[in-house]
C-alpha positions as CSV (number, residue, x, y, z in Angstrom):
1,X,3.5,27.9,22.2
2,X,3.1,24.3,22.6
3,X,5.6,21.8,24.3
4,X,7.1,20.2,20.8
5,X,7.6,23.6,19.7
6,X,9.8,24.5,22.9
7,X,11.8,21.3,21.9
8,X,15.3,22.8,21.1
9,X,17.2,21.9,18.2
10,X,19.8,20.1,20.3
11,X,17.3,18.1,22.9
12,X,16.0,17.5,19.5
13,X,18.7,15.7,17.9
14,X,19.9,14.1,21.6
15,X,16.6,12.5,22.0
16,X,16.6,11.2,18.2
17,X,19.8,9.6,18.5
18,X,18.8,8.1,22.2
19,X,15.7,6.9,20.2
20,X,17.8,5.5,17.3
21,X,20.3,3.4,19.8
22,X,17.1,1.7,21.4
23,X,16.1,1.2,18.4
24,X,19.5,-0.3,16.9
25,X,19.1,-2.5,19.7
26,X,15.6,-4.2,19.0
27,X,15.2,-7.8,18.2
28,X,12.8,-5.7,15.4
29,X,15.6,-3.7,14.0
30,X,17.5,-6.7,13.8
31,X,15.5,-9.0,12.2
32,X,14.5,-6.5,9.5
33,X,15.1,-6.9,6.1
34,X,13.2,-4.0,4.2
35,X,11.4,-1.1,6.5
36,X,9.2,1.6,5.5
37,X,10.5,4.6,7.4
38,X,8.9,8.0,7.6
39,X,10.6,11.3,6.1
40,X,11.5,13.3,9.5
41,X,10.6,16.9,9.5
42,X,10.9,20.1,11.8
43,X,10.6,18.9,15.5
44,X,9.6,15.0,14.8
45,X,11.7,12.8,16.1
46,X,13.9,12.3,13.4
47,X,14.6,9.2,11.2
48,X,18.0,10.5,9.4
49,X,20.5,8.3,11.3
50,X,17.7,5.2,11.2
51,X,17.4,5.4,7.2
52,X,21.3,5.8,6.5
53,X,22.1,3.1,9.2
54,X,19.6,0.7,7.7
55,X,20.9,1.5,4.0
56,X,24.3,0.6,5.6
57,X,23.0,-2.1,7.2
58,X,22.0,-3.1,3.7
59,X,18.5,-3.6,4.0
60,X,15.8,-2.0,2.3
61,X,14.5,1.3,2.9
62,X,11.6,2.5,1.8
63,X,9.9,6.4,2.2
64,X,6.3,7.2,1.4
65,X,4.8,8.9,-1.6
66,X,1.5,9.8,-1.3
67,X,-1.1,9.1,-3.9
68,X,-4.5,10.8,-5.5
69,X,-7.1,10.5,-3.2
70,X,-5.2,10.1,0.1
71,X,-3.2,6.6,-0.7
72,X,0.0,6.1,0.0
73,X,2.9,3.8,-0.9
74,X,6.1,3.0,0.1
75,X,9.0,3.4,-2.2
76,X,12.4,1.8,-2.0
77,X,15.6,4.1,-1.8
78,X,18.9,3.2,-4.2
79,X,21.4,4.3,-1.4
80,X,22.4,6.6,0.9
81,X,22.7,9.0,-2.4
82,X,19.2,8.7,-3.2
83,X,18.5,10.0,0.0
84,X,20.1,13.2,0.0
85,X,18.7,13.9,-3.1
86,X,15.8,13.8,-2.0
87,X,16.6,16.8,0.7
88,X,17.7,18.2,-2.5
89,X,15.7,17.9,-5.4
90,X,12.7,15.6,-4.5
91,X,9.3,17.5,-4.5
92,X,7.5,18.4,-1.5
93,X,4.2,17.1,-0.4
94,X,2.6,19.0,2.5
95,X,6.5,20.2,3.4
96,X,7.8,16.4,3.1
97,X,10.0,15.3,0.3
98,X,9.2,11.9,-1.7
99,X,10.0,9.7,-4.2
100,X,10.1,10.7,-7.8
101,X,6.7,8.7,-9.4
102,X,9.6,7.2,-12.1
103,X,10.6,5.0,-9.1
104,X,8.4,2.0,-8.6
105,X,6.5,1.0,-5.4
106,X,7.6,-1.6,-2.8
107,X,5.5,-4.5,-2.5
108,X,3.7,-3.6,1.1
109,X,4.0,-7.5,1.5
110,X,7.6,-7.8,1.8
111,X,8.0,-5.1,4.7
112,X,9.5,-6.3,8.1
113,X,8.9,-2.9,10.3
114,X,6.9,0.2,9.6
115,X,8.0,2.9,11.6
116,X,5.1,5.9,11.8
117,X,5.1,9.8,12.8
118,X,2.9,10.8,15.7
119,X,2.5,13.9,17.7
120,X,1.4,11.6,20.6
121,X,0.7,7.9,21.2
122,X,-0.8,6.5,24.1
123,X,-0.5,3.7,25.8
124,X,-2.1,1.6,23.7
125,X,-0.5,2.7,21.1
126,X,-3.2,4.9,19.5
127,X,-1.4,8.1,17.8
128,X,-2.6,11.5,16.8
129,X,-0.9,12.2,13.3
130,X,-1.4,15.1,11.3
131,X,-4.8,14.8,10.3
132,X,-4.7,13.2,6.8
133,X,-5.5,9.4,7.6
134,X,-2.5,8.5,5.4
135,X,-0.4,6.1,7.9
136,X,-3.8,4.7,9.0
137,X,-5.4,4.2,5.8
138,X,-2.0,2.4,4.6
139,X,-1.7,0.5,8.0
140,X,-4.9,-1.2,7.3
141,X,-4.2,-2.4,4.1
142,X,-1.1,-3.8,5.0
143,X,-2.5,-5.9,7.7
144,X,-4.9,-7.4,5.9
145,X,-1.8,-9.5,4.2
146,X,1.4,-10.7,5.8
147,X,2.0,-8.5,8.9
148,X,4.7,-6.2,9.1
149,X,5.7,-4.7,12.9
150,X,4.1,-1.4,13.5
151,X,5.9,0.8,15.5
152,X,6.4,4.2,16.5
153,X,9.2,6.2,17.2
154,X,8.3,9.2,19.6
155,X,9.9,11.4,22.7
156,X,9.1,10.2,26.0
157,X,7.2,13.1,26.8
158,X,4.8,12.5,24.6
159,X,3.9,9.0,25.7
160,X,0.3,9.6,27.5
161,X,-1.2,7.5,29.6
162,X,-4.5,8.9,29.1
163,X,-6.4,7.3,26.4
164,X,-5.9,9.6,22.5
165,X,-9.5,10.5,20.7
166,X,-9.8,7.8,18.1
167,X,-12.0,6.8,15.8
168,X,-13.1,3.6,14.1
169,X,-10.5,4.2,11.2
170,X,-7.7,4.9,13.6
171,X,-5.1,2.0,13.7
172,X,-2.7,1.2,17.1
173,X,1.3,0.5,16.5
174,X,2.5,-2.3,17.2
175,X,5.6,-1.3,19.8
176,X,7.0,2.2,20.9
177,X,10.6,3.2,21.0
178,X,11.4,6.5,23.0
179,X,14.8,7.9,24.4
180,X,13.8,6.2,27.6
181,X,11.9,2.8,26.9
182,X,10.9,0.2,24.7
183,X,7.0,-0.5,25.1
184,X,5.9,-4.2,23.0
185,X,2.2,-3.8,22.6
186,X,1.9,-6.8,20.6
């Protein structure tokens, strides 16, 4: 068994809502308007608290839907409603709930923070996701227009100072928020 798996359900939680407060507490929160958050699953840190604060917060939140051929797109949520139907009713993609297709895409343009998934980032801010190329192929596009913050919520312990494999395709984040630190890359 690996170390995320031996992650309890309570240091699980703690350490989200650690990651949340620092969070909260960024200039990059706070000058947000509309941020494309990732759908928290199983032992991830999670992104619950940051998606209903921000909706509360009244800016916009978008999730990601994936797309044929391995796109993706970020779609805004109506409200604090919307998401929990979507732990509801929304269909699962590769055990993550998205967007019904009847609800229109957010322009990538008009995002102020993109906060990713990662097993592991280094310090660089290289990650190791799940293997798809989703976040990275969608990163990219993004940053060939107006540049949105890239940043990556993750638990301190799996902040390595060894250098992550990458490849050519593989895209860095922009700033790291953990229970313990704030790390600007940019």
């Amino acid at each position: 068994m690996g170390r995320r798996e031996r992650i309890s359900e309570g240091e699980t939680r703690a350490a989200s809502a650690a990651i949340e407060e620092r969070l909260f507490g960024t200039d990059f929160y706070r000058d947000a308007a509309a941020l494309f958050v990732y759908y928290g699953v199983g032992k991830e840190a999670g992104t619950e608290g940051i998606i209903l604060r921000a909706l509360g917060d009244g800016k916009t939140v978008c999730l990601p839907r994936t797309m044929a051929g391995g796109g993706m797109e970020a779609v805004p949520l109506e409200d604090a409603a919307a998401y929990r139907d979507a732990q509801a009713g929304w269909r699962q993609v590769h055990g993550i709930p998205e967007p019904p297709q009847g609800i229109p895409a957010f322009e990538p343009a008009e995002l102020d923070l993109v906060i990713v998934p990662s097993l592991a980032v280094d310090k660089d801010g290289y990650r190791i996701g799940y293997g798809g190329g989703y976040y990275d192929r969608w990163i990219a596009a993004v940053r060939k227009g107006r540049r949105p913050v890239i940043l990556a919520v993750q638990y301190e312990a799996f902040v390595v100072q060894t250098p992550l494999p990458r490849e050519a395709f593989d895209m860095p984040v922009d700033v790291i928020v953990t229970e313990a630190r704030t790390l600007n890359l940019l």
